[in-house]
C-alpha positions in Angstrom: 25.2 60.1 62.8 21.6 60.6 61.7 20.6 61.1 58.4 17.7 63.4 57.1 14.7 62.5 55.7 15.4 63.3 52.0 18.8 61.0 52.3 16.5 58.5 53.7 14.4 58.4 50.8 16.6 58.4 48.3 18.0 55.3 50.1 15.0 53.5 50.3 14.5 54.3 46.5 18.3 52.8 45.7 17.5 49.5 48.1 14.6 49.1 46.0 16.6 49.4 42.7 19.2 47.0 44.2 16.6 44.9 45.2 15.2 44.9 41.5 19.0 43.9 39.9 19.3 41.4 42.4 15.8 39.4 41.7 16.9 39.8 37.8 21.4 38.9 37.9 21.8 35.6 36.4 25.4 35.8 37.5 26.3 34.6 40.5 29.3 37.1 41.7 27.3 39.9 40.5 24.7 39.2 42.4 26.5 38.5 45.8 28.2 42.0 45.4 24.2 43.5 44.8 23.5 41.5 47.8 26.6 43.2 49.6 25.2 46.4 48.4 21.5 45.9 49.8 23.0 44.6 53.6 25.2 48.1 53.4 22.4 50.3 52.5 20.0 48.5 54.9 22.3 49.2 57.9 22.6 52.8 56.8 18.9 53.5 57.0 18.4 51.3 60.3 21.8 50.9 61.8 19.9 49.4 65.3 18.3 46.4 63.7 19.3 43.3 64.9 
């Protein structure tokens, strides 16, 4: 499945948000769940990376 340009966007924006909580958590099981978050979204918008 392929997804559009405007998803893509507003994924990029929402891995940048994610990227932002996750440079600021000071705890640690929030964080790894942010982390989890940011390693989901980033195979979404490039699912062939290696």
């Amino acid at each position: 499945m392929s997804i559009g340009e405007k998803e893509l966007l507003l994924f990029i924006k929402e891995l940048g948000h994610l990227l932002e909580d996750h440079k600021r958590c000071e705890n640690k099981r929030v964080k790894k769940e942010i982390y989890q978050d940011i390693l989901l979204l980033s195979d979404v918008i490039d699912p062939n990376k290696e």
